[in-house]
Backbone as XML, in Angstrom:
<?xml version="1.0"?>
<chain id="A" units="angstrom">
  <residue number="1" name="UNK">
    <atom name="N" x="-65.265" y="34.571" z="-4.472"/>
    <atom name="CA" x="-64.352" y="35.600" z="-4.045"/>
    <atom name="C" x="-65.017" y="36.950" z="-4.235"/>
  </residue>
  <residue number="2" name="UNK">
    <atom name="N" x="-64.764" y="38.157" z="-3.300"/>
    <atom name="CA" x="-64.855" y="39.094" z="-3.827"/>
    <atom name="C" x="-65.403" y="39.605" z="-5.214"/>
  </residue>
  <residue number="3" name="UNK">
    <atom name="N" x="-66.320" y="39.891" z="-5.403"/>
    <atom name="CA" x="-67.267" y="40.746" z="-4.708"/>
    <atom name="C" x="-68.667" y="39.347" z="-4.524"/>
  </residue>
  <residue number="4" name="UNK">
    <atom name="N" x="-68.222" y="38.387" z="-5.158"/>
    <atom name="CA" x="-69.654" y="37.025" z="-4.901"/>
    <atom name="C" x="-69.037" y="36.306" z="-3.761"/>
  </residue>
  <residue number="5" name="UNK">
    <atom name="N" x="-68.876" y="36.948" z="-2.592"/>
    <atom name="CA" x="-69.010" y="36.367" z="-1.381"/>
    <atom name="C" x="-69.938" y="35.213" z="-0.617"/>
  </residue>
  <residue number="6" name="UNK">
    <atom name="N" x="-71.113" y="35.254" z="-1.267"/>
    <atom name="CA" x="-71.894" y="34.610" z="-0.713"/>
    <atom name="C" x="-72.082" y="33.141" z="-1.936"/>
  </residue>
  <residue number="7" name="UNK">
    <atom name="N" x="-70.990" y="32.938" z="-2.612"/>
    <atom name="CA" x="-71.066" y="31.674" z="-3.797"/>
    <atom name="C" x="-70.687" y="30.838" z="-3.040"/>
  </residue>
  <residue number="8" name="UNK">
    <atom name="N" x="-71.141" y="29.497" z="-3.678"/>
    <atom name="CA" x="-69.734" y="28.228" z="-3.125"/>
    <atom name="C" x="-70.146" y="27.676" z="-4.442"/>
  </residue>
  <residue number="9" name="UNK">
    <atom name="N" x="-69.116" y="26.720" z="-4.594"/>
    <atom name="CA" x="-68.592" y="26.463" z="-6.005"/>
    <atom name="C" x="-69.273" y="24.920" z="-6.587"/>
  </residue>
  <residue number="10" name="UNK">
    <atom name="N" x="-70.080" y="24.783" z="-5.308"/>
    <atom name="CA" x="-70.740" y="23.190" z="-5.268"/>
    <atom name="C" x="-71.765" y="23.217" z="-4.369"/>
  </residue>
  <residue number="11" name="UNK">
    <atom name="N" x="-72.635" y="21.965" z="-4.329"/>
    <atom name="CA" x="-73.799" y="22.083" z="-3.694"/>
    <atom name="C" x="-72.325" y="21.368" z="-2.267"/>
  </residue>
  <residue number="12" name="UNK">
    <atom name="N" x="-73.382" y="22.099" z="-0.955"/>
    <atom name="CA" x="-72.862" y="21.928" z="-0.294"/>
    <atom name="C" x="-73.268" y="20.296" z="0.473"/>
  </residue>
  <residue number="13" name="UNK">
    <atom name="N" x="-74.220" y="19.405" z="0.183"/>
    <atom name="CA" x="-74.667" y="18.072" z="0.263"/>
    <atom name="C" x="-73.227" y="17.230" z="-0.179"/>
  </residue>
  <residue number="14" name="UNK">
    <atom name="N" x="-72.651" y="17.738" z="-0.733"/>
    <atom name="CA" x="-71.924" y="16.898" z="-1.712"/>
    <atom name="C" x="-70.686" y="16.941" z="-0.421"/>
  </residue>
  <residue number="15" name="UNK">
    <atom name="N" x="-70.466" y="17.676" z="-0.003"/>
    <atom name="CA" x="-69.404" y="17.494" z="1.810"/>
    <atom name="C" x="-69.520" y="16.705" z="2.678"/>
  </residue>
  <residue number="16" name="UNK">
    <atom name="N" x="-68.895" y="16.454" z="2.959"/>
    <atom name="CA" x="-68.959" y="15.149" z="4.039"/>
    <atom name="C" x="-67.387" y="15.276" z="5.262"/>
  </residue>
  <residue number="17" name="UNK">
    <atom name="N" x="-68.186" y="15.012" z="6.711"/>
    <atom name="CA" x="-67.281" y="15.313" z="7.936"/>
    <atom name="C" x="-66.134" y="15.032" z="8.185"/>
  </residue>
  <residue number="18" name="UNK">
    <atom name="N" x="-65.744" y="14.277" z="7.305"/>
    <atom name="CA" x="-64.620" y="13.028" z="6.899"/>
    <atom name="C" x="-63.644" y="13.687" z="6.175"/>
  </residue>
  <residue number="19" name="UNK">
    <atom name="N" x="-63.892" y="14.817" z="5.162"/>
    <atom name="CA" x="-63.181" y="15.585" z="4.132"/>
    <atom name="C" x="-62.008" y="16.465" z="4.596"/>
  </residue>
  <residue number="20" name="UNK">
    <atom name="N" x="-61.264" y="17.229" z="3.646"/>
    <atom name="CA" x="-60.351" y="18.234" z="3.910"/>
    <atom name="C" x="-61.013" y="19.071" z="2.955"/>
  </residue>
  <residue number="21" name="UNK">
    <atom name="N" x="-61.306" y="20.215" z="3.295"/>
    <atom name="CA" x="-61.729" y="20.981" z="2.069"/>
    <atom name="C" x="-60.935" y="22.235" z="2.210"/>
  </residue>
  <residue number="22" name="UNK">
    <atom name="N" x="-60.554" y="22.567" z="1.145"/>
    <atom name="CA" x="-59.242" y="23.608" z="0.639"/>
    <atom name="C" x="-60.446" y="24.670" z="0.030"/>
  </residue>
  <residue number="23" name="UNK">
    <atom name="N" x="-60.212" y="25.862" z="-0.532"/>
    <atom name="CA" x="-60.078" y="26.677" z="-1.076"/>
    <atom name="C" x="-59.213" y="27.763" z="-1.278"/>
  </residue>
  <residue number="24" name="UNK">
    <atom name="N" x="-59.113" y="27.963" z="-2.023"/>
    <atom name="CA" x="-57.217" y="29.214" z="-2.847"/>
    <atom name="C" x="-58.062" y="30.238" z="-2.597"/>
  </residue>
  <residue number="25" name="UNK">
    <atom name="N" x="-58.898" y="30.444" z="-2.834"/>
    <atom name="CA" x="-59.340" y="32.415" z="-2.499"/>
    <atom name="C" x="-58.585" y="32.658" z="-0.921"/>
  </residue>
  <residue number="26" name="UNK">
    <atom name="N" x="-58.561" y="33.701" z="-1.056"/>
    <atom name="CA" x="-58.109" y="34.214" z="0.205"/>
    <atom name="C" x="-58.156" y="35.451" z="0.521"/>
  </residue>
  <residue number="27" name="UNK">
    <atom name="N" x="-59.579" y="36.188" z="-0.231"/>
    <atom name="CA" x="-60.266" y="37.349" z="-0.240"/>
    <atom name="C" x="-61.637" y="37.318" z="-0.656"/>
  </residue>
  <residue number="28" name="UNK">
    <atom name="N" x="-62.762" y="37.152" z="0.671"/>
    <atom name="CA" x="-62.108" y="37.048" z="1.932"/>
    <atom name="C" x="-61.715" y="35.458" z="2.476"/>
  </residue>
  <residue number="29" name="UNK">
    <atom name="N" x="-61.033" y="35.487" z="3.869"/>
    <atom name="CA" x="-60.509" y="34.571" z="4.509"/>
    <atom name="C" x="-61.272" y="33.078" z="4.546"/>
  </residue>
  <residue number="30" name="UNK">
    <atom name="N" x="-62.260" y="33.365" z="4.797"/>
    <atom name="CA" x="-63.141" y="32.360" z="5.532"/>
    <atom name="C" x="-64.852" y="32.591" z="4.441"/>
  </residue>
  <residue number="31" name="UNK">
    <atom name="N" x="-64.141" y="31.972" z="3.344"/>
    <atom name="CA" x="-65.233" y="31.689" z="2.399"/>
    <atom name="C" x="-66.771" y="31.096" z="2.979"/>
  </residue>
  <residue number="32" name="UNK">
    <atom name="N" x="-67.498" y="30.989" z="1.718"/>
    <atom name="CA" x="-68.609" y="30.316" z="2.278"/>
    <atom name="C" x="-68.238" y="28.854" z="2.118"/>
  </residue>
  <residue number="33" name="UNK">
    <atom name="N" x="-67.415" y="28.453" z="1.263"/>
    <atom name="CA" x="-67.363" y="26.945" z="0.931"/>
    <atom name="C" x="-66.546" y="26.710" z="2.393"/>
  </residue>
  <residue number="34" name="UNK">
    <atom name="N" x="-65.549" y="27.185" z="3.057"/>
    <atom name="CA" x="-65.105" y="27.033" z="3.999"/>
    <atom name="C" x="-65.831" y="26.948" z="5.374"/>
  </residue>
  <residue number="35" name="UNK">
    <atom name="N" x="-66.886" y="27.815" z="5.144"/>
    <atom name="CA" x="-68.286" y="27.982" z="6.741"/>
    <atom name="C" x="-68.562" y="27.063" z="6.496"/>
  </residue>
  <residue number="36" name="UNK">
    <atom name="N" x="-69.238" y="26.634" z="5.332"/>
    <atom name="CA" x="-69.941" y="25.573" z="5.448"/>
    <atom name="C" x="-69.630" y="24.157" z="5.414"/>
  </residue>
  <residue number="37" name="UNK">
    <atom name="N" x="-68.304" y="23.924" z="5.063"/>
    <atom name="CA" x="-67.696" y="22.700" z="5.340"/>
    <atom name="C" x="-67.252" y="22.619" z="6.873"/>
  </residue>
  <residue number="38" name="UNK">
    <atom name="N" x="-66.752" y="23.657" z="7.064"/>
    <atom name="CA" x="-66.395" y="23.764" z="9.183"/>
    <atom name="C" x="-67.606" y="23.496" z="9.634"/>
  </residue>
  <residue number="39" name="UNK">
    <atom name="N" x="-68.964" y="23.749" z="9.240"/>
    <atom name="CA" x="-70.413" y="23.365" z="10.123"/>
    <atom name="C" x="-70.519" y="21.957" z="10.305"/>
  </residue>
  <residue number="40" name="UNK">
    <atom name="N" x="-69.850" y="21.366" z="9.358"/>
    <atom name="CA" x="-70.561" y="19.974" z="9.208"/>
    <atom name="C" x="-69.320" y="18.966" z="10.068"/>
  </residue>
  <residue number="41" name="UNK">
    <atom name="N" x="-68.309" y="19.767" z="10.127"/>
    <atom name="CA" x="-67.037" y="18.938" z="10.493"/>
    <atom name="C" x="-65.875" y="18.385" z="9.723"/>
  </residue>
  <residue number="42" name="UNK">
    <atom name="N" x="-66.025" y="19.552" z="8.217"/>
    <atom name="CA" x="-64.280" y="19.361" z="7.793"/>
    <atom name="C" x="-63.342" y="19.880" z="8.192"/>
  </residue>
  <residue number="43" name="UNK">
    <atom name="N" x="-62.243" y="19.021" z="8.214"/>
    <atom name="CA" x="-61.125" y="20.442" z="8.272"/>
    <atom name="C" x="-60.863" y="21.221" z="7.088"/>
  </residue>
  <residue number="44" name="UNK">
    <atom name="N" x="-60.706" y="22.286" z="7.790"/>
    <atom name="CA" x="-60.560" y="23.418" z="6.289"/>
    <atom name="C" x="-59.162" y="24.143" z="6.493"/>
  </residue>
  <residue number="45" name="UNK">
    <atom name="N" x="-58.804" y="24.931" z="5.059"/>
    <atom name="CA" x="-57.546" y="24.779" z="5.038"/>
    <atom name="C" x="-58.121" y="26.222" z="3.784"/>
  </residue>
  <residue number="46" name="UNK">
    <atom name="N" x="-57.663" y="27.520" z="4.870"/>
    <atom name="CA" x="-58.002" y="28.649" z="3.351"/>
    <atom name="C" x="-56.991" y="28.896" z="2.395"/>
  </residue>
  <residue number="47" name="UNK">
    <atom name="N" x="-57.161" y="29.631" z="1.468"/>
    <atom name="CA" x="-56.402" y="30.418" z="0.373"/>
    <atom name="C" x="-55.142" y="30.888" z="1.131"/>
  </residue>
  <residue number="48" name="UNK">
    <atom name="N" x="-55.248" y="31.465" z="2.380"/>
    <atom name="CA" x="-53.637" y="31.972" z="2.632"/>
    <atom name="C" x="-52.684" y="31.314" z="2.263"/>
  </residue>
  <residue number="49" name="UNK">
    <atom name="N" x="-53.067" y="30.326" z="3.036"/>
    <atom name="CA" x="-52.150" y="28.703" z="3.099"/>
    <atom name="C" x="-51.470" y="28.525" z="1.732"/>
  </residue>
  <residue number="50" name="UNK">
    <atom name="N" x="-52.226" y="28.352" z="0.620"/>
    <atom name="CA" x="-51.492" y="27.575" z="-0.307"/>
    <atom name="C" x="-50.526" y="28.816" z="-1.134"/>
  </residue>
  <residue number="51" name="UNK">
    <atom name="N" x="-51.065" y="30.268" z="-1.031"/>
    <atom name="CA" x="-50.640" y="31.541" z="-1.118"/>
    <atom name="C" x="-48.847" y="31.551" z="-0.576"/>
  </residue>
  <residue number="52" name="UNK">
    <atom name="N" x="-49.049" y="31.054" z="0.848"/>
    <atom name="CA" x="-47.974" y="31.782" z="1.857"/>
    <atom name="C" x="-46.809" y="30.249" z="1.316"/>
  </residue>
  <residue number="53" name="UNK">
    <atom name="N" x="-46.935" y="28.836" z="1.229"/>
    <atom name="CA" x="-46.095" y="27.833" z="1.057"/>
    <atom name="C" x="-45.666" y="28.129" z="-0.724"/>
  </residue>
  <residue number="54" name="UNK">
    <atom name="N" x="-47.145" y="28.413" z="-1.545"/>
    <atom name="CA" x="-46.638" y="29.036" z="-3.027"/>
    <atom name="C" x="-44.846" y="30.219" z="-3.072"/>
  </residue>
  <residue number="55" name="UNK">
    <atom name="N" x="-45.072" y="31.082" z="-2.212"/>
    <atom name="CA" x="-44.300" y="32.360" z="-2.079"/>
    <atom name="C" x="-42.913" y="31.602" z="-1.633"/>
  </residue>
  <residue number="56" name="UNK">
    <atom name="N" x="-43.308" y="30.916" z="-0.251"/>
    <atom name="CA" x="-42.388" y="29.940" z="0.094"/>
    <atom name="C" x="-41.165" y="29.183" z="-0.699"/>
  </residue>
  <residue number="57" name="UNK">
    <atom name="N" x="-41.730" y="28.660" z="-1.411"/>
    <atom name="CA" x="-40.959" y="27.045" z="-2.498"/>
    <atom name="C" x="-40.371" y="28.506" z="-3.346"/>
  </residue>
  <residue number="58" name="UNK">
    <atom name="N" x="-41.211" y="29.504" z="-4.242"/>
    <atom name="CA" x="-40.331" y="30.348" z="-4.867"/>
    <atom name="C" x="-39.138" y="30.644" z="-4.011"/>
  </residue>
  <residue number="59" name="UNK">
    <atom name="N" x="-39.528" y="31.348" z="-3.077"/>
    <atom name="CA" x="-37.804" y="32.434" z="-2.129"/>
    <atom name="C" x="-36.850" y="31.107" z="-1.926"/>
  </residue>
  <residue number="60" name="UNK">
    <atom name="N" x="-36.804" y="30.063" z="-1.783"/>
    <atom name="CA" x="-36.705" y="28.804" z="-1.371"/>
    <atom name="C" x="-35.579" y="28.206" z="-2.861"/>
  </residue>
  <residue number="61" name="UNK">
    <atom name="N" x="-36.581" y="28.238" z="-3.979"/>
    <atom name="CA" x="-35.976" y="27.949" z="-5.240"/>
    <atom name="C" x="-34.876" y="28.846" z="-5.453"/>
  </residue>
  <residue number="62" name="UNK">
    <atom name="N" x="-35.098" y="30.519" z="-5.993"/>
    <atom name="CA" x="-34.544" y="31.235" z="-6.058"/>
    <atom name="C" x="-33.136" y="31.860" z="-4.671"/>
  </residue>
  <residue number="63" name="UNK">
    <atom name="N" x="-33.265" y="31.368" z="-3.786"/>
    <atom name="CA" x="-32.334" y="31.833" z="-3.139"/>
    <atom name="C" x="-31.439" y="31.021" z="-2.309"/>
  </residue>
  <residue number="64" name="UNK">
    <atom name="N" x="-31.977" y="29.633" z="-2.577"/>
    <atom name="CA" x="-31.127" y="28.033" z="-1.915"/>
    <atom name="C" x="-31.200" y="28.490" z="-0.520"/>
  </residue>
  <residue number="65" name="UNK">
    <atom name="N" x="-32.318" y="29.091" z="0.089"/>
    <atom name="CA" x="-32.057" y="29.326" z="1.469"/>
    <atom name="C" x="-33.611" y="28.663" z="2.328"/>
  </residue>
  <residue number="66" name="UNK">
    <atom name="N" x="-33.671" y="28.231" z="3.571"/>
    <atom name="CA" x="-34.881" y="27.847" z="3.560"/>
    <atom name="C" x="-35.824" y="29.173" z="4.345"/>
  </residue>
  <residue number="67" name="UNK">
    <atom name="N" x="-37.194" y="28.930" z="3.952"/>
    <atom name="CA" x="-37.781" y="29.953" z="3.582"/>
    <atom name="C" x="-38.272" y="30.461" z="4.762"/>
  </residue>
  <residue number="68" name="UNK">
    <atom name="N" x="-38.915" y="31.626" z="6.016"/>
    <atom name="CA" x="-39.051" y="31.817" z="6.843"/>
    <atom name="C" x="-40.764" y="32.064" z="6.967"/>
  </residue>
  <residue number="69" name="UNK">
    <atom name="N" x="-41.398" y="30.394" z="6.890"/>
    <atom name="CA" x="-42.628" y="30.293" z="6.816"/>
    <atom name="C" x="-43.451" y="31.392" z="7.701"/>
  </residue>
  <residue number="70" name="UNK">
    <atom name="N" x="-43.068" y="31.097" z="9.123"/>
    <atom name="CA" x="-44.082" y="31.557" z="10.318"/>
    <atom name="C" x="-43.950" y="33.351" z="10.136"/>
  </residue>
  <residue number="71" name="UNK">
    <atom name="N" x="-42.455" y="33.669" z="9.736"/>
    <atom name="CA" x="-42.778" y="35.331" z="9.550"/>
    <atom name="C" x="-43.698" y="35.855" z="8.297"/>
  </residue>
  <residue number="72" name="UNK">
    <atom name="N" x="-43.473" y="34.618" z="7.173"/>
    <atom name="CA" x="-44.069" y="35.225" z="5.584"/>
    <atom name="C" x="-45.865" y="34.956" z="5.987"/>
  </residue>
  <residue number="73" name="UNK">
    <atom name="N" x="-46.203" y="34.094" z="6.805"/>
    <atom name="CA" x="-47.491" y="33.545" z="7.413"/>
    <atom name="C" x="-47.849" y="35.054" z="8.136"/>
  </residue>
  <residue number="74" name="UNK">
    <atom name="N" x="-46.794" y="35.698" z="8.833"/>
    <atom name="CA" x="-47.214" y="36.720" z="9.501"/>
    <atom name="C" x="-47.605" y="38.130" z="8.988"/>
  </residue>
  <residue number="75" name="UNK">
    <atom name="N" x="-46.904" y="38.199" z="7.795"/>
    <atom name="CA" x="-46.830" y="39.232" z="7.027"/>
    <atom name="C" x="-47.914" y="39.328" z="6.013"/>
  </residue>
  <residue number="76" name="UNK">
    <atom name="N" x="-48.608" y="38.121" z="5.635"/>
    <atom name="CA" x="-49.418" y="37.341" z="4.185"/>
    <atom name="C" x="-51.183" y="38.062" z="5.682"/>
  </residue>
  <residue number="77" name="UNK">
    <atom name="N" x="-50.687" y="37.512" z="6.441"/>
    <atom name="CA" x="-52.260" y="38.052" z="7.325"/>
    <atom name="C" x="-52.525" y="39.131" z="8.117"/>
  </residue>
  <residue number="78" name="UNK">
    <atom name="N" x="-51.255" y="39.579" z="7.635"/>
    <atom name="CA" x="-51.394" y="41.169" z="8.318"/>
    <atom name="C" x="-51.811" y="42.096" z="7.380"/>
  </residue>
  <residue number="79" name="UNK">
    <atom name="N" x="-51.045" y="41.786" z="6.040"/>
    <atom name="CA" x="-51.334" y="42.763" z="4.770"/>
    <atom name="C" x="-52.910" y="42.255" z="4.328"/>
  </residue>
  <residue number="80" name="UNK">
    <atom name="N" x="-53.569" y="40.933" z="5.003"/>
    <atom name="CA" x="-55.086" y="40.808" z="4.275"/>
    <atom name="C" x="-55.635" y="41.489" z="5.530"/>
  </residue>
  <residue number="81" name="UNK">
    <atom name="N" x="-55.118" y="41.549" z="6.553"/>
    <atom name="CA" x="-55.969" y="42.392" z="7.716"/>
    <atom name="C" x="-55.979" y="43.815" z="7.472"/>
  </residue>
  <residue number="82" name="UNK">
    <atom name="N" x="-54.830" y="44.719" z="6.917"/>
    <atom name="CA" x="-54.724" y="46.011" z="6.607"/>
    <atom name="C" x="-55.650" y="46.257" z="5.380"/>
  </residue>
  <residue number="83" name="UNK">
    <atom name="N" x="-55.826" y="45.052" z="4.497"/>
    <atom name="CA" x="-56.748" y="46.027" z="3.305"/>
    <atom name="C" x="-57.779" y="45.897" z="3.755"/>
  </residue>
  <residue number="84" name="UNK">
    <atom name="N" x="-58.502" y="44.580" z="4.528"/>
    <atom name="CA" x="-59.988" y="44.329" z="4.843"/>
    <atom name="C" x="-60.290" y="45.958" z="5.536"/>
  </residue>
  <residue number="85" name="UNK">
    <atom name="N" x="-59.395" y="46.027" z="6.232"/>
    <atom name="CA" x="-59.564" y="47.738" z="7.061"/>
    <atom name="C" x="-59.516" y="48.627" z="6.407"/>
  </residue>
  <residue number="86" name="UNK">
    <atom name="N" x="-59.049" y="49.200" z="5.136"/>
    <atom name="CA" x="-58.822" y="50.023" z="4.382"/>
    <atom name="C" x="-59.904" y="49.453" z="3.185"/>
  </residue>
  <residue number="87" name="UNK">
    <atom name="N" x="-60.376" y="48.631" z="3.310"/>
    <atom name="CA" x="-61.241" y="48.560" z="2.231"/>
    <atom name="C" x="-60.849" y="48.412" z="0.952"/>
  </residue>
  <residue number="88" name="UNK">
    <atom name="N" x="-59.166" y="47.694" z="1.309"/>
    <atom name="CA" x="-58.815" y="48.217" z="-0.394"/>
    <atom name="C" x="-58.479" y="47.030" z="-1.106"/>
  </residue>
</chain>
């Protein structure tokens, strides 16, 4: 993550095309463990994701209402698009 962008957390040999590979960072989006598992043919699945369904199950718990995934999805990648731009 930020600011060791260029880490992955494992040798990347150890992936295979067959896999799902996750990572929770989600600053930035599209890790290296994520490039480099998409090269070979995993599906990948970033940090927003488990971020935006996390936020989810809370509003969900706390308010007995069900939760409005596709707008909180919309809002979770707009606010990582506004800081990447702002640098902040």
């Amino acid at each position: 993550m930020t600011p060791h962008v260029d880490d992955i957390p494992l040798s990347k040999e150890l992936l295979d095309n067959h896999m799902v590979v996750m990572d929770i960072v989600y600053n930035p989006l599209n890790t290296r463990l994520l490039s480099e598992a998409g090269k070979i043919g995993c599906t990948t699945v970033d940090g927003a994701s488990m971020f935006i369904y996390q936020g989810a199950e809370q509003f969900e718990l706390w308010t007995n209402i069900k939760a409005p995934v596709a707008i909180m999805k919309l809002a979770v990648l707009a606010a990582l698009d506004e800081r990447d731009k702002t640098g902040g």
